[in-house]
N, C-alpha and C positions, 0 to 999 in steps of 0.2 A: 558081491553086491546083491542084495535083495532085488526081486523083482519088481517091478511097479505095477502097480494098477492102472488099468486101461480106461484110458479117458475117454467118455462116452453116456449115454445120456444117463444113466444108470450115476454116471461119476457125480456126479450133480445134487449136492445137498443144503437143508436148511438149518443154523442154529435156532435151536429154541429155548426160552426162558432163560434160566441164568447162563445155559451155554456160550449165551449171544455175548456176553461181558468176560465172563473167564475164561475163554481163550482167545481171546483179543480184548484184553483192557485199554489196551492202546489207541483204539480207537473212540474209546469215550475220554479217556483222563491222559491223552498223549504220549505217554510213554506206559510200559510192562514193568519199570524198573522204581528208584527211588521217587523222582518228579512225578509217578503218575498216581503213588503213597501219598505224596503231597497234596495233590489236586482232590483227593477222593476227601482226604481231611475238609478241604479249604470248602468242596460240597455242603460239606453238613455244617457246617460251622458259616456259612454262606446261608444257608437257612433261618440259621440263630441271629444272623447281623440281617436278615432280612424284618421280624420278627421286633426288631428293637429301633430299628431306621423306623416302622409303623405305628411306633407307640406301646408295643407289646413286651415287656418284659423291658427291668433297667441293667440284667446281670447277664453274662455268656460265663460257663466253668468253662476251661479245657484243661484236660485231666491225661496224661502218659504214664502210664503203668509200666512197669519192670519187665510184664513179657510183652510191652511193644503194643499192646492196646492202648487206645484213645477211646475220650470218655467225652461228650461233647454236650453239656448241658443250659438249657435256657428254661427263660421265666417267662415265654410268651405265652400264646393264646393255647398252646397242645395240637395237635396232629388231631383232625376229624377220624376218626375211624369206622363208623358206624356205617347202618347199609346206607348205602346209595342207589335209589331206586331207577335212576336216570340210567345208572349204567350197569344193574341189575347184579350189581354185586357189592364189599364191604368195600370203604376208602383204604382200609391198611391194606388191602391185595392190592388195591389202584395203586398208591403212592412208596408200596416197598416189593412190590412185585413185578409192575407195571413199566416197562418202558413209557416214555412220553406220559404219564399223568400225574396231574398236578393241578394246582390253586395260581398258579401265577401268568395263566396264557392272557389272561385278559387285561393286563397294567395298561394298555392303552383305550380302552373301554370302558373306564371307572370302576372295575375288578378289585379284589381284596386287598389288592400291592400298587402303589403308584411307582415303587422302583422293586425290581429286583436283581440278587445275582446270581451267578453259577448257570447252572446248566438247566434248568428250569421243566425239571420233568423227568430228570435222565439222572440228577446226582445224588439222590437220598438211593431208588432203586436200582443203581447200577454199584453205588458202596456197598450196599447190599447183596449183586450178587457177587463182587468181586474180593467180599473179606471172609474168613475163616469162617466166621460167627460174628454175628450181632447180636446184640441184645437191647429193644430200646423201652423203656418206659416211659408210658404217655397219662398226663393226663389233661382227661379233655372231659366239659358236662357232667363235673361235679364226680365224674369215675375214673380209675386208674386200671390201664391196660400194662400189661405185658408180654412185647412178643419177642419169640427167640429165633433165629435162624442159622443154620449151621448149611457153610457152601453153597448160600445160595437157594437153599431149602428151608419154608417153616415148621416150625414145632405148633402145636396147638397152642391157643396165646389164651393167656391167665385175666379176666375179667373181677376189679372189685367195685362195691358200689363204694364209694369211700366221697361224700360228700365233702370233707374241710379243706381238701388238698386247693392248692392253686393251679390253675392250669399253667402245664409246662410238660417239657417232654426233654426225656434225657437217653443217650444211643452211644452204645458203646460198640466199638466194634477192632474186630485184627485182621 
């Protein structure tokens, strides 16, 4: 039997970033197992019915791929991503990096959402760090973003000026 480590104040640690979700997914989406696959889908797709319960977008895709990727795409308003000065950094770090931030704390203050669902701050960035890889494309203010994340980690994200598109945003991830 291997020795153990001496519990002590030394023993005493903190997860950070996506460590916080990948090795305990369980405690955002309930289970480590199938159902907690489930719940991280029904996140984002929780996003899209939020989205369209507002007037924004009349269509949700959901898209399952061969190797076990979902594809979850709507026609609403797109993901803000650009800096946000209030909290001195871009929205796409806040809302795919970010524990707790989000657009929907205020539905009972005349906020951007008079309902919403899911986990409201925790389920786009916690799908995020708990899939293989994501990939979601946004577009938002007449521009289309691209960003990529692999484990939980970003990739530098691909910025077009591409004025004709409609705002929508689509996120695939395994």
């Amino acid at each position: 039997m291997a020795k153990k480590a001496a519990y002590n104040d030394e023993g005493i640690t903190k997860l950070e970033g996506a460590d916080r979700v990948r090795k305990r997914p369980a405690v955002i989406f309930g289970s480590d197992g199938l159902e907690g696959c489930e719940h991280s889908v029904f996140e984002i797709l929780s996003n899209a019915v939020d989205e369209a319960r507002e007037g924004y977008g009349d269509k949700i895709i959901v898209t399952r791929y061969l190797d076990g990727s979902i594809e979850v795409q709507d026609f609403g308003r797109g993901i803000p991503v650009d800096y946000n000065a209030k909290e001195k950094c871009y929205n796409w770090e806040l809302v795919f990096c970010e524990l707790y931030a989000g657009g929907k704390y205020n539905t009972n203050d005349g906020g951007s959402y008079e309902y919403s669902l899911g986990l409201n701050g925790l389920g786009l960035c916690a799908t995020q760090y708990s899939s293989e890889y994501m990939e979601a494309e946004i577009h938002y203010g007449g521009n289309r973003y691209e960003l990529k994340f692999k484990k939980g980690k970003n990739s530098p994200f691909s910025f077009y000026n591409i004025i004709f598109y409609l705002n929508t945003k689509k996120i695939t991830y395994f």
